[in-house]
PDB file of N, CA, C and O in Angstrom:
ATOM      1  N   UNK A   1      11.716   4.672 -13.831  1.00  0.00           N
ATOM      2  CA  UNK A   1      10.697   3.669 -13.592  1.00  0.00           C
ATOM      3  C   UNK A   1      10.063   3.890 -12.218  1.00  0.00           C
ATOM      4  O   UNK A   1      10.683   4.209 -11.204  1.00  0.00           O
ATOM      5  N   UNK A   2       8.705   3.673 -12.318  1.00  0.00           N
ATOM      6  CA  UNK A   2       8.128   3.933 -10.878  1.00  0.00           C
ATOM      7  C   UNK A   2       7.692   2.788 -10.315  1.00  0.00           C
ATOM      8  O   UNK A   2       7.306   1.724 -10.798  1.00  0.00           O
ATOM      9  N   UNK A   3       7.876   3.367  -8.710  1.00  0.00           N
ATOM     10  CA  UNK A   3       7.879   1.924  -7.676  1.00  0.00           C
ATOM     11  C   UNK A   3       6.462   1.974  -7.625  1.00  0.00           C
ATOM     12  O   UNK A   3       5.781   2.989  -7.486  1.00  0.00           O
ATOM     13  N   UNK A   4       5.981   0.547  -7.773  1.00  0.00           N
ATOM     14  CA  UNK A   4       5.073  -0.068  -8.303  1.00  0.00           C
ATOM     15  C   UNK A   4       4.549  -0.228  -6.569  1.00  0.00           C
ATOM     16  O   UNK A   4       5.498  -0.613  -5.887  1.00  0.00           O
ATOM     17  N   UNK A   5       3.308  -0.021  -5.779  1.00  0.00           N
ATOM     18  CA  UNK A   5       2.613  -0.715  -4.731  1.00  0.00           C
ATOM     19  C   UNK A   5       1.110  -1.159  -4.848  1.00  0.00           C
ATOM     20  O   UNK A   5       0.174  -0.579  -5.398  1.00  0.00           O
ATOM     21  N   UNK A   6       1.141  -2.233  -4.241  1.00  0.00           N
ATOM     22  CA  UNK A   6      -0.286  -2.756  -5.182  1.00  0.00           C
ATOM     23  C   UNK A   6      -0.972  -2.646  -3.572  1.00  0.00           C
ATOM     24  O   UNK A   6      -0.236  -2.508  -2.594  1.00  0.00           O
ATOM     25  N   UNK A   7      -2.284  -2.717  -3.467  1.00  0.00           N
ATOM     26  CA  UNK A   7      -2.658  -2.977  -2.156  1.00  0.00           C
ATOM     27  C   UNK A   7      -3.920  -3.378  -2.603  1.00  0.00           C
ATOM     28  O   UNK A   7      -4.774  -2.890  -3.344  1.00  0.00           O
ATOM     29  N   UNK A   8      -3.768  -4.685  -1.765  1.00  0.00           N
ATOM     30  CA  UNK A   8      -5.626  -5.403  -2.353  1.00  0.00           C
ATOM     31  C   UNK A   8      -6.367  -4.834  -1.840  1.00  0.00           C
ATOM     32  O   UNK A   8      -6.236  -4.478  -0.669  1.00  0.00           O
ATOM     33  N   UNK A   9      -7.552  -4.530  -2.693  1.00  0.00           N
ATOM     34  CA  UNK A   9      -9.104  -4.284  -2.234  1.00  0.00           C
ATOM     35  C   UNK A   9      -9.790  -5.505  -2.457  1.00  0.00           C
ATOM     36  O   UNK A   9     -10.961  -5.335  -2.794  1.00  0.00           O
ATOM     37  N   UNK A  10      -9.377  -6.813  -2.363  1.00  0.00           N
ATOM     38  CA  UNK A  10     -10.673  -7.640  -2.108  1.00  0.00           C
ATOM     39  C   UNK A  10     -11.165  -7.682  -0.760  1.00  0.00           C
ATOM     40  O   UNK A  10     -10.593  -7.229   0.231  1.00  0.00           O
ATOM     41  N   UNK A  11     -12.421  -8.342  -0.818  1.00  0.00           N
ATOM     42  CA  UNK A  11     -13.516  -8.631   0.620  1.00  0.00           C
ATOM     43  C   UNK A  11     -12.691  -8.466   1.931  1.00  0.00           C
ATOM     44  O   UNK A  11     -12.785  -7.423   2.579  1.00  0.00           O
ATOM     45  N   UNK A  12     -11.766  -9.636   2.383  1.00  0.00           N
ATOM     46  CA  UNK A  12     -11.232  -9.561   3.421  1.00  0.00           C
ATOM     47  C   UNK A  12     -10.423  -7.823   4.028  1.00  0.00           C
ATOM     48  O   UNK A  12     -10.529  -6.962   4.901  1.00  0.00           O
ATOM     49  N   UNK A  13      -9.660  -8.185   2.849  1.00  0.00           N
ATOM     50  CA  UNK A  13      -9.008  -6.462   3.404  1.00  0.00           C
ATOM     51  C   UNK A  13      -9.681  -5.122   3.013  1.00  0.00           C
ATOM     52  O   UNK A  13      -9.089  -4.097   3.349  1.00  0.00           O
ATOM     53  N   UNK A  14     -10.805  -5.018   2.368  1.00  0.00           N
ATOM     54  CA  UNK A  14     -11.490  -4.032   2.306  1.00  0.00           C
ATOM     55  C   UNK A  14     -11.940  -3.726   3.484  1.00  0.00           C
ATOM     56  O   UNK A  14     -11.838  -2.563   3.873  1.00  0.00           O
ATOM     57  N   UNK A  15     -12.624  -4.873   4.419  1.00  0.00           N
ATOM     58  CA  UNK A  15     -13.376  -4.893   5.873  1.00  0.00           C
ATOM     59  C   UNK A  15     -12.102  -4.389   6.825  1.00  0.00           C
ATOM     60  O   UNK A  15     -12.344  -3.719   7.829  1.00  0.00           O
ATOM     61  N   UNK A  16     -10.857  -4.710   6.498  1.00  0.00           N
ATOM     62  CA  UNK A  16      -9.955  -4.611   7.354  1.00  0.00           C
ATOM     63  C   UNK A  16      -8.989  -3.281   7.380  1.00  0.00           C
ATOM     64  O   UNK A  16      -8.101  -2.986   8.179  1.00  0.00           O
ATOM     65  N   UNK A  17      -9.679  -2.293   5.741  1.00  0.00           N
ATOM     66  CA  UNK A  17      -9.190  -1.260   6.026  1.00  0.00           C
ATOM     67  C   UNK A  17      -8.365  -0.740   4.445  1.00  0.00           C
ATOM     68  O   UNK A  17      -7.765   0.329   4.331  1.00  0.00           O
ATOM     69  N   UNK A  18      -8.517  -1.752   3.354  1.00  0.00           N
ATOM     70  CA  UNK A  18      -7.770  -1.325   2.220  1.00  0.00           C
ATOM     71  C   UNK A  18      -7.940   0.270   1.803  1.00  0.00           C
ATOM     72  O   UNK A  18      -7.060   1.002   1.349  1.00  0.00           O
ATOM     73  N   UNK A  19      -9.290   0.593   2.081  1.00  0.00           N
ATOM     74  CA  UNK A  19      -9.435   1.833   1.185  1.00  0.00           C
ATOM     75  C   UNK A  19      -8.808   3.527   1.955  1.00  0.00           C
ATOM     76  O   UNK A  19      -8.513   4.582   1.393  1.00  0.00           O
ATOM     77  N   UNK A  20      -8.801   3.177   3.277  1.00  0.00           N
ATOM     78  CA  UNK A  20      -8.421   3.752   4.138  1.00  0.00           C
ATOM     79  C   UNK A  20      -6.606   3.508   3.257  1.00  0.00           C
ATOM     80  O   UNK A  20      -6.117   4.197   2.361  1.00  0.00           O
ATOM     81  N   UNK A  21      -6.215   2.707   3.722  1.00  0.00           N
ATOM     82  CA  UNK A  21      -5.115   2.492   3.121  1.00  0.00           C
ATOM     83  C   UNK A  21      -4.358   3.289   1.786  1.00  0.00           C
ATOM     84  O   UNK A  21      -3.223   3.739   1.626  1.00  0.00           O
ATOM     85  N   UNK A  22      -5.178   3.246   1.205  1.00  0.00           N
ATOM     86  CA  UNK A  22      -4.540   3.387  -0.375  1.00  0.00           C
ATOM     87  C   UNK A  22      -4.878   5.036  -0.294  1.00  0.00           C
ATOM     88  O   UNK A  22      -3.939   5.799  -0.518  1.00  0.00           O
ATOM     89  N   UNK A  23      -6.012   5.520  -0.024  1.00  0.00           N
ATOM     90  CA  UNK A  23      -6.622   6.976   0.593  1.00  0.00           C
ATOM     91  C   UNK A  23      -5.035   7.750   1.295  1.00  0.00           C
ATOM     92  O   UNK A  23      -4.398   8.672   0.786  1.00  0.00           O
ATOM     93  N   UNK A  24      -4.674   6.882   2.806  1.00  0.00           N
ATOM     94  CA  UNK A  24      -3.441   7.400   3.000  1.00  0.00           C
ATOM     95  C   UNK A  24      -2.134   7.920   2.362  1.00  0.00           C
ATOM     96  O   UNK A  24      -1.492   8.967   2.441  1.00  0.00           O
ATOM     97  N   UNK A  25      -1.976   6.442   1.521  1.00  0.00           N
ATOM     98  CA  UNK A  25      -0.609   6.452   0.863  1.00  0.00           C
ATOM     99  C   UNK A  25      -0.935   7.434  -0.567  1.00  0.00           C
ATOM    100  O   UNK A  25      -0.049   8.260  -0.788  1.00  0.00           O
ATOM    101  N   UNK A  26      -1.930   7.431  -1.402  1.00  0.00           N
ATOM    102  CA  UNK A  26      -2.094   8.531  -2.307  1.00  0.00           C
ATOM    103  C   UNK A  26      -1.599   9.851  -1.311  1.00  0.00           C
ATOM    104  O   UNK A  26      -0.733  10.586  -1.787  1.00  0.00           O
ATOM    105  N   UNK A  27      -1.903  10.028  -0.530  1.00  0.00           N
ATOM    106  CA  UNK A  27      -2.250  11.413   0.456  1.00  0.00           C
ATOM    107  C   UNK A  27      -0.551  11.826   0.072  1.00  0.00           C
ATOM    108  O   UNK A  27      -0.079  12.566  -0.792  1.00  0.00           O
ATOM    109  N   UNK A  28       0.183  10.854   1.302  1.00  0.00           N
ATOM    110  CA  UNK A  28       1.675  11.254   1.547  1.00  0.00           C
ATOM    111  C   UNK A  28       2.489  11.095   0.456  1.00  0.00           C
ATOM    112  O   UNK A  28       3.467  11.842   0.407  1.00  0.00           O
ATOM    113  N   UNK A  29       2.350  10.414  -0.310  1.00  0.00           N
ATOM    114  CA  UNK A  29       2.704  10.526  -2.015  1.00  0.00           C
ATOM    115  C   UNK A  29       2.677  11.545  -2.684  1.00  0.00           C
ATOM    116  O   UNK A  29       3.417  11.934  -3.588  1.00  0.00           O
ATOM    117  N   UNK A  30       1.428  12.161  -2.024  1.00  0.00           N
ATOM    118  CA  UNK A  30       0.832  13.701  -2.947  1.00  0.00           C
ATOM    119  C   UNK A  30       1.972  14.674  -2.401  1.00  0.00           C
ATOM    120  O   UNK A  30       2.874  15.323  -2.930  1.00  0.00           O
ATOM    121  N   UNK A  31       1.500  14.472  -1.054  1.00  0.00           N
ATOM    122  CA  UNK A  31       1.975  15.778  -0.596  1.00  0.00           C
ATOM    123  C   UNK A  31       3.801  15.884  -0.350  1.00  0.00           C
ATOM    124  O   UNK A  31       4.304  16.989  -0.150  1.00  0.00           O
ATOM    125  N   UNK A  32       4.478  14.889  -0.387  1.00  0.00           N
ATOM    126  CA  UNK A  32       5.610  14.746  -0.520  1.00  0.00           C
ATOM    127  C   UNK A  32       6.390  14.387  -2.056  1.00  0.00           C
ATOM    128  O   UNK A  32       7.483  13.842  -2.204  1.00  0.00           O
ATOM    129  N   UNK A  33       5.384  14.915  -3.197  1.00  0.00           N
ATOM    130  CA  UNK A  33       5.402  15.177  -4.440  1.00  0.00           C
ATOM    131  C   UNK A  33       6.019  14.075  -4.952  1.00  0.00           C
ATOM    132  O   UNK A  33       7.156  14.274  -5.380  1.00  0.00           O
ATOM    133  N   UNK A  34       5.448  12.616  -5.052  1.00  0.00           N
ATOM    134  CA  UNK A  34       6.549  12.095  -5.760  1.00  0.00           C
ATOM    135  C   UNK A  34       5.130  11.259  -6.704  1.00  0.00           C
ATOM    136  O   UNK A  34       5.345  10.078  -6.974  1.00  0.00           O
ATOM    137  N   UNK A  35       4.446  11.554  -6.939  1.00  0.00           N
ATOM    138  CA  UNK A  35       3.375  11.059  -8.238  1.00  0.00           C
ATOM    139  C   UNK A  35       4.252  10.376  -9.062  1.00  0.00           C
ATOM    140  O   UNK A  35       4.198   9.182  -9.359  1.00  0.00           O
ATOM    141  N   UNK A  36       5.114  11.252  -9.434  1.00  0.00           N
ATOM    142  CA  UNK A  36       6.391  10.861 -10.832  1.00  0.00           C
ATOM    143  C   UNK A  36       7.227   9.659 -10.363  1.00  0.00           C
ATOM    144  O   UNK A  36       8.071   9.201 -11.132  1.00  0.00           O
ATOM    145  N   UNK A  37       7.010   9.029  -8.937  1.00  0.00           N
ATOM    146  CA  UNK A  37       8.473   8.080  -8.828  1.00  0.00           C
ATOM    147  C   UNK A  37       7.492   6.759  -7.715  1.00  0.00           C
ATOM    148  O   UNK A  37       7.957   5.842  -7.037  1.00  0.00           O
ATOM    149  N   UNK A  38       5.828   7.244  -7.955  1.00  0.00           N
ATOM    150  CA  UNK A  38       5.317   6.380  -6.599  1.00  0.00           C
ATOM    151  C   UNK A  38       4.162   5.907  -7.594  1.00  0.00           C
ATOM    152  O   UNK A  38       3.932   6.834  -8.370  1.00  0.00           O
ATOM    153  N   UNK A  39       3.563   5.087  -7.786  1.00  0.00           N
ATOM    154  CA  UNK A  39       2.399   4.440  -8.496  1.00  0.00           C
ATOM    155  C   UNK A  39       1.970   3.362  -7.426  1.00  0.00           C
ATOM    156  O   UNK A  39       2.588   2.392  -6.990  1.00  0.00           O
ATOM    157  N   UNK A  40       0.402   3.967  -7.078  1.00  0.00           N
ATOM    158  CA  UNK A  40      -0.451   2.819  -6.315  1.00  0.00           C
ATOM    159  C   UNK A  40      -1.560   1.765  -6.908  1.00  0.00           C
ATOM    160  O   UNK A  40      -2.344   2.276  -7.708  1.00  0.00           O
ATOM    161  N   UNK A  41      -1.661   0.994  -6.756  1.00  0.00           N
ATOM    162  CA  UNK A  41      -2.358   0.075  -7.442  1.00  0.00           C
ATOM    163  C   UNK A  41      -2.890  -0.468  -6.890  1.00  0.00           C
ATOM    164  O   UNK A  41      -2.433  -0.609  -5.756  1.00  0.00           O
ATOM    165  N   UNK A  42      -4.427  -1.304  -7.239  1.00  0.00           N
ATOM    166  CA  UNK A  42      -5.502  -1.795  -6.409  1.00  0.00           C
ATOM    167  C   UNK A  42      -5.184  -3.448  -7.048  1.00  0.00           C
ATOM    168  O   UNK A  42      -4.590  -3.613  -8.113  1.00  0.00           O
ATOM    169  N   UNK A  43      -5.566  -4.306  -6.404  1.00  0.00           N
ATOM    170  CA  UNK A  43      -5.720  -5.910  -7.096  1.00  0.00           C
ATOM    171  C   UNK A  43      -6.842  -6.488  -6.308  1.00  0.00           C
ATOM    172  O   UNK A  43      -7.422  -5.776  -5.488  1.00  0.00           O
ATOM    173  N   UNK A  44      -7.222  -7.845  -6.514  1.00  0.00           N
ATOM    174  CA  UNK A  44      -8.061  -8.086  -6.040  1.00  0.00           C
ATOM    175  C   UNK A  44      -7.529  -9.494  -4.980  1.00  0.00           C
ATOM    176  O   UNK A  44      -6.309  -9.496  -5.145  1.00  0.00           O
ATOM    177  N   UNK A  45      -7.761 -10.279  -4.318  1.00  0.00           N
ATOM    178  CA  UNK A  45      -7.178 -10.980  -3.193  1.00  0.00           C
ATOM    179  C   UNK A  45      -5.829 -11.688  -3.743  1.00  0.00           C
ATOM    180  O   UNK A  45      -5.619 -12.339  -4.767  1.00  0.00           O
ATOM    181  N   UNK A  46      -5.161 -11.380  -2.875  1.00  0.00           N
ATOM    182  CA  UNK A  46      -3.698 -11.862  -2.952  1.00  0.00           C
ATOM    183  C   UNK A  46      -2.992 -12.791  -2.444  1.00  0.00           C
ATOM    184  O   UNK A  46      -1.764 -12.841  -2.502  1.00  0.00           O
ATOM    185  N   UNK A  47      -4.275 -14.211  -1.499  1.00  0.00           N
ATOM    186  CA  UNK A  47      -4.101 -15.272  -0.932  1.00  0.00           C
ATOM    187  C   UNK A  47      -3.507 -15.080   0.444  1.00  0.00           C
ATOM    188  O   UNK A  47      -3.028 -15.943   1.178  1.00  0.00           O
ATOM    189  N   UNK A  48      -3.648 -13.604   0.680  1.00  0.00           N
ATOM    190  CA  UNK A  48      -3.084 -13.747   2.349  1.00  0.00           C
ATOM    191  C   UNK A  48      -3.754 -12.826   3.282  1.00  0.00           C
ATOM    192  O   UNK A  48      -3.196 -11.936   3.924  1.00  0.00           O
ATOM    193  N   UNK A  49      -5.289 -13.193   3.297  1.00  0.00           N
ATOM    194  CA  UNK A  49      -6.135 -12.812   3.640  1.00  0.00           C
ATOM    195  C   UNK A  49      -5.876 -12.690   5.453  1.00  0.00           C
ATOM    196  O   UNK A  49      -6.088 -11.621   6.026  1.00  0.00           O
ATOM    197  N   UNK A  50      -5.570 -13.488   5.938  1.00  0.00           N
ATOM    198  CA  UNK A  50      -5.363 -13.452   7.412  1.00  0.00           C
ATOM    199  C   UNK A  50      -4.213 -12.421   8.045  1.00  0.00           C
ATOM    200  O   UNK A  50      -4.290 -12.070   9.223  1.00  0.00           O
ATOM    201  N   UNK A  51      -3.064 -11.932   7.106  1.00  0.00           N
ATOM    202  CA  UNK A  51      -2.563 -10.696   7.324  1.00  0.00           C
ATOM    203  C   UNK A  51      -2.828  -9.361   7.325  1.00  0.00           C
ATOM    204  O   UNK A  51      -2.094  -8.450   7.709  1.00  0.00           O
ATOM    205  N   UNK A  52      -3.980  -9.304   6.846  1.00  0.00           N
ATOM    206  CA  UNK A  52      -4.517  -8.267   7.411  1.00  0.00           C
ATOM    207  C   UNK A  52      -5.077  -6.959   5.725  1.00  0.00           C
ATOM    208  O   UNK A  52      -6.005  -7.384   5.037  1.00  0.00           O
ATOM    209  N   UNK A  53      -4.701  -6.146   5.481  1.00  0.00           N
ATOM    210  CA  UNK A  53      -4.354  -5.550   4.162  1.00  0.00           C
ATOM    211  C   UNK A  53      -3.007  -5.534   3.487  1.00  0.00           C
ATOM    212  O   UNK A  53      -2.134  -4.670   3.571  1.00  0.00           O
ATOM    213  N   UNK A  54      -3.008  -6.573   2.851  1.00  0.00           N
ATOM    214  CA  UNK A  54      -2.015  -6.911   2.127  1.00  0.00           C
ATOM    215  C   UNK A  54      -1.655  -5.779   0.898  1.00  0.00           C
ATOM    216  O   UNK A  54      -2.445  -5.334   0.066  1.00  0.00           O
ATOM    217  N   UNK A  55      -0.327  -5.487   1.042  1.00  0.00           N
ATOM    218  CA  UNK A  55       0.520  -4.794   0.326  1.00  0.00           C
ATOM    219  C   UNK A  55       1.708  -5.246  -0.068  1.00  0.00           C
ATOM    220  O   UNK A  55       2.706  -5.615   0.551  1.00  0.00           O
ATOM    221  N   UNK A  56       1.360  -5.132  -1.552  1.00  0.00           N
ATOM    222  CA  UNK A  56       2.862  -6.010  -2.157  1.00  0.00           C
ATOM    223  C   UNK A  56       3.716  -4.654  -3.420  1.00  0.00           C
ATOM    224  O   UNK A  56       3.389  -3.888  -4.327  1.00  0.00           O
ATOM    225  N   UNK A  57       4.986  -5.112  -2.621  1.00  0.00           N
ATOM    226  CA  UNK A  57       6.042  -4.157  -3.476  1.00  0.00           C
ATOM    227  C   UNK A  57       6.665  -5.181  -4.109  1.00  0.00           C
ATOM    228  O   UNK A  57       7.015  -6.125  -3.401  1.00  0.00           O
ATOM    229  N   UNK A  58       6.939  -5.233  -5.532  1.00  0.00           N
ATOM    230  CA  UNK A  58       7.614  -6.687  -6.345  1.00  0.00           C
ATOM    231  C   UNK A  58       7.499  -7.694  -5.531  1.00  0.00           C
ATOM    232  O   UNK A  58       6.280  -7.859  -5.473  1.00  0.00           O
ATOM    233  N   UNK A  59       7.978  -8.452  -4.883  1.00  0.00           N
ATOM    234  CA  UNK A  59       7.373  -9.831  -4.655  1.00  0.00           C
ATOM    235  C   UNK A  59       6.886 -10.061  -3.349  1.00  0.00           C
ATOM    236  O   UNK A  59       6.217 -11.039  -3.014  1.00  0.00           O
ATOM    237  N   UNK A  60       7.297  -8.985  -2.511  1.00  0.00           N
ATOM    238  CA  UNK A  60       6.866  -8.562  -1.332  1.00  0.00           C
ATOM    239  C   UNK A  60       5.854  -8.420  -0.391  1.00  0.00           C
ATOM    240  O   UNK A  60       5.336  -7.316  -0.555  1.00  0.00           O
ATOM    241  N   UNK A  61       5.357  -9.007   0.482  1.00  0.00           N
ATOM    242  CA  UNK A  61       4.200  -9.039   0.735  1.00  0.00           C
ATOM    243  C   UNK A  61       4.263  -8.196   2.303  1.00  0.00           C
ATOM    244  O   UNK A  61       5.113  -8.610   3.092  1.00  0.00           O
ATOM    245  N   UNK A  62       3.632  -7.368   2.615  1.00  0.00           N
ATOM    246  CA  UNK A  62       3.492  -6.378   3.660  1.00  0.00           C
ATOM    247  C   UNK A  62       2.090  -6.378   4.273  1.00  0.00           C
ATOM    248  O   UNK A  62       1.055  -6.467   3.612  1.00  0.00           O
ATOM    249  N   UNK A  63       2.162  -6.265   5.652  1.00  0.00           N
ATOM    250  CA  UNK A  63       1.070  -6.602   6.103  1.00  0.00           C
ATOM    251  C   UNK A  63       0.556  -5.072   6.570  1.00  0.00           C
ATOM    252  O   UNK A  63       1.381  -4.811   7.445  1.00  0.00           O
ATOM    253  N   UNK A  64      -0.326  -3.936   6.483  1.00  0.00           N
ATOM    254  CA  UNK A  64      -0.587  -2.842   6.324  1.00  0.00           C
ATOM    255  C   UNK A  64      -1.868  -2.119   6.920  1.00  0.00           C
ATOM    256  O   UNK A  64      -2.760  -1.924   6.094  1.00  0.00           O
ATOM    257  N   UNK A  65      -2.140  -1.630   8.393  1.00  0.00           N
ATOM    258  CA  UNK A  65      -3.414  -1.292   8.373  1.00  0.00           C
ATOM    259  C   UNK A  65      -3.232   0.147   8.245  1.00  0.00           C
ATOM    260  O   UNK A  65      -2.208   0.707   7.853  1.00  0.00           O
ATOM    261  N   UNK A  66      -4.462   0.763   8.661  1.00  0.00           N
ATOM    262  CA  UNK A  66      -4.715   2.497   8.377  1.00  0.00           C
ATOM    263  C   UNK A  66      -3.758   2.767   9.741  1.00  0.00           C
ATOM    264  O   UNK A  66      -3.250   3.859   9.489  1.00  0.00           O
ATOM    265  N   UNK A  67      -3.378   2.440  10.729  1.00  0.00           N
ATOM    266  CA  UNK A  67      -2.881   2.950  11.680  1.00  0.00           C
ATOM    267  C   UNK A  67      -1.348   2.886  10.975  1.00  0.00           C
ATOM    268  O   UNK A  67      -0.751   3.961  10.932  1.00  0.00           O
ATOM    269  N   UNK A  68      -0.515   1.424  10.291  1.00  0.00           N
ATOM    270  CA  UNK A  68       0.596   1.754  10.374  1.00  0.00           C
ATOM    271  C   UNK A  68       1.344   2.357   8.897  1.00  0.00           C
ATOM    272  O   UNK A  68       2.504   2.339   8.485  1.00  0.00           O
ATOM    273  N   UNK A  69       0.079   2.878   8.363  1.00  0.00           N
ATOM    274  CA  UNK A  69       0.695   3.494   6.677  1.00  0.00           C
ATOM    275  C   UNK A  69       2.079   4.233   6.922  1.00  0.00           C
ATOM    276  O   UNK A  69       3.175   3.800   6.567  1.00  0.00           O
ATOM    277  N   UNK A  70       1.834   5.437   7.597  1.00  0.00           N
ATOM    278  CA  UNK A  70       2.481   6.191   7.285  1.00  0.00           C
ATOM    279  C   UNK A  70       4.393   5.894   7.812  1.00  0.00           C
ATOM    280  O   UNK A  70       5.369   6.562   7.470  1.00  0.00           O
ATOM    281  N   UNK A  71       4.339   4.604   8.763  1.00  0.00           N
ATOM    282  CA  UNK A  71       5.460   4.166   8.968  1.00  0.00           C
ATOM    283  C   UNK A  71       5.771   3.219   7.555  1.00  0.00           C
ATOM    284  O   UNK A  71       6.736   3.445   6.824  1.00  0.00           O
ATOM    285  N   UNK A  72       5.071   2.448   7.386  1.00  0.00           N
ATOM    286  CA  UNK A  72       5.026   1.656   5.892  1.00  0.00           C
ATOM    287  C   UNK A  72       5.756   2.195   5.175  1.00  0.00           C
ATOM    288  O   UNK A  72       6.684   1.543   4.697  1.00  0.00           O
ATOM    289  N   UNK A  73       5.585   3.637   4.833  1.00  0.00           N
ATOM    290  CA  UNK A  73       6.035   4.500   3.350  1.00  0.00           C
ATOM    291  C   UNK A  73       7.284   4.460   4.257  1.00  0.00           C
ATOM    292  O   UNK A  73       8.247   3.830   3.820  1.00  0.00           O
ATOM    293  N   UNK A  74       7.377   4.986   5.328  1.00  0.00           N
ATOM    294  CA  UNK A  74       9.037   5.721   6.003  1.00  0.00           C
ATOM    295  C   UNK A  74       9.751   4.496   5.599  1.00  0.00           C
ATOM    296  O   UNK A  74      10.783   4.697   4.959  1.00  0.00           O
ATOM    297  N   UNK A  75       9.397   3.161   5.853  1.00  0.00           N
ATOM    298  CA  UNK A  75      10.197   2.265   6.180  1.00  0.00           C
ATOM    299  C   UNK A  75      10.194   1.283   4.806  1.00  0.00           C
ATOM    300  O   UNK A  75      11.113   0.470   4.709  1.00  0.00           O
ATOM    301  N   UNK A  76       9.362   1.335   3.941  1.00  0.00           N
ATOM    302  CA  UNK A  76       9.010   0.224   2.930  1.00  0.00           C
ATOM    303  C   UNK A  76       9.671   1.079   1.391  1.00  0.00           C
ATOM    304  O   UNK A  76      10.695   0.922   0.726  1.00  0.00           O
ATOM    305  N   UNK A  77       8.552   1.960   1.299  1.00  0.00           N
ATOM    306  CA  UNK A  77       8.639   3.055   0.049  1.00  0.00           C
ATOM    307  C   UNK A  77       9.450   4.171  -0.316  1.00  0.00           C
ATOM    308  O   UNK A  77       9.724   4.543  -1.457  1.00  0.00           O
ATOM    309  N   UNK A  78       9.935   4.852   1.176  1.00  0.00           N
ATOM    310  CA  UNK A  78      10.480   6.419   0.839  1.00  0.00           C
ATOM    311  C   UNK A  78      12.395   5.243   1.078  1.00  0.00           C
ATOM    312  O   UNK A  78      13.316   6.058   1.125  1.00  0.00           O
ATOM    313  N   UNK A  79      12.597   4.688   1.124  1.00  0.00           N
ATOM    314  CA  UNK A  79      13.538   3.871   1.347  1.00  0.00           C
ATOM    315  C   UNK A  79      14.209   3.192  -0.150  1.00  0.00           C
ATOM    316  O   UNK A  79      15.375   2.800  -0.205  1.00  0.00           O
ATOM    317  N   UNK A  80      13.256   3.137  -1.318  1.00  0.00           N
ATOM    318  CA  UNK A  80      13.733   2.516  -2.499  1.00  0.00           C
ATOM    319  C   UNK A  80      13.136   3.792  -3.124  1.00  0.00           C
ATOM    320  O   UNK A  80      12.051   3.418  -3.569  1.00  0.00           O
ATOM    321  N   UNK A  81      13.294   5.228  -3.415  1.00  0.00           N
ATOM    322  CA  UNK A  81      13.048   6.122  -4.019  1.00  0.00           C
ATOM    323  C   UNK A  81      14.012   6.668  -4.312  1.00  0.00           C
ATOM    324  O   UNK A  81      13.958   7.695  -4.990  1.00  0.00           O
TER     325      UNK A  81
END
């Protein structure tokens, strides 16, 4: 089963950096080959607009800009793989 990360692209966090975001985490996903065990997903506002780009792993809510992706995965994602 693959770990599911959703990261909103509505209004607020689009301005704040979603696409940048999801751009990243496809990237280090790619290149650390795990397509087969990592699935990213887009939604649309997730009611916690003032955190910034919201990223949710199962019920989880993560607060996520383009600067701190790549700690995100070290610490959030490559951690339940």
């Amino acid at each position: 089963m693959k770990l599911r990360v959703t990261v909103c692209i509505g209004s607020s966090c689009h301005l704040k950096g979603s696409r940048q975001v999801v751009e990243e985490l496809r990237n280090i996903i790619e290149d650390n080959c795990l397509e087969d065990k990592v699935e990213i997903a887009g939604t649309f506002c997730l009611g916690q607009c003032q955190k910034g780009v919201c990223v949710t792993i199962g019920d989880e809510f993560y607060s996520v800009s383009p600067d701190t992706v790549e700690e995100f995965f070290k610490n959030e994602i490559q951690t339940r793989i």
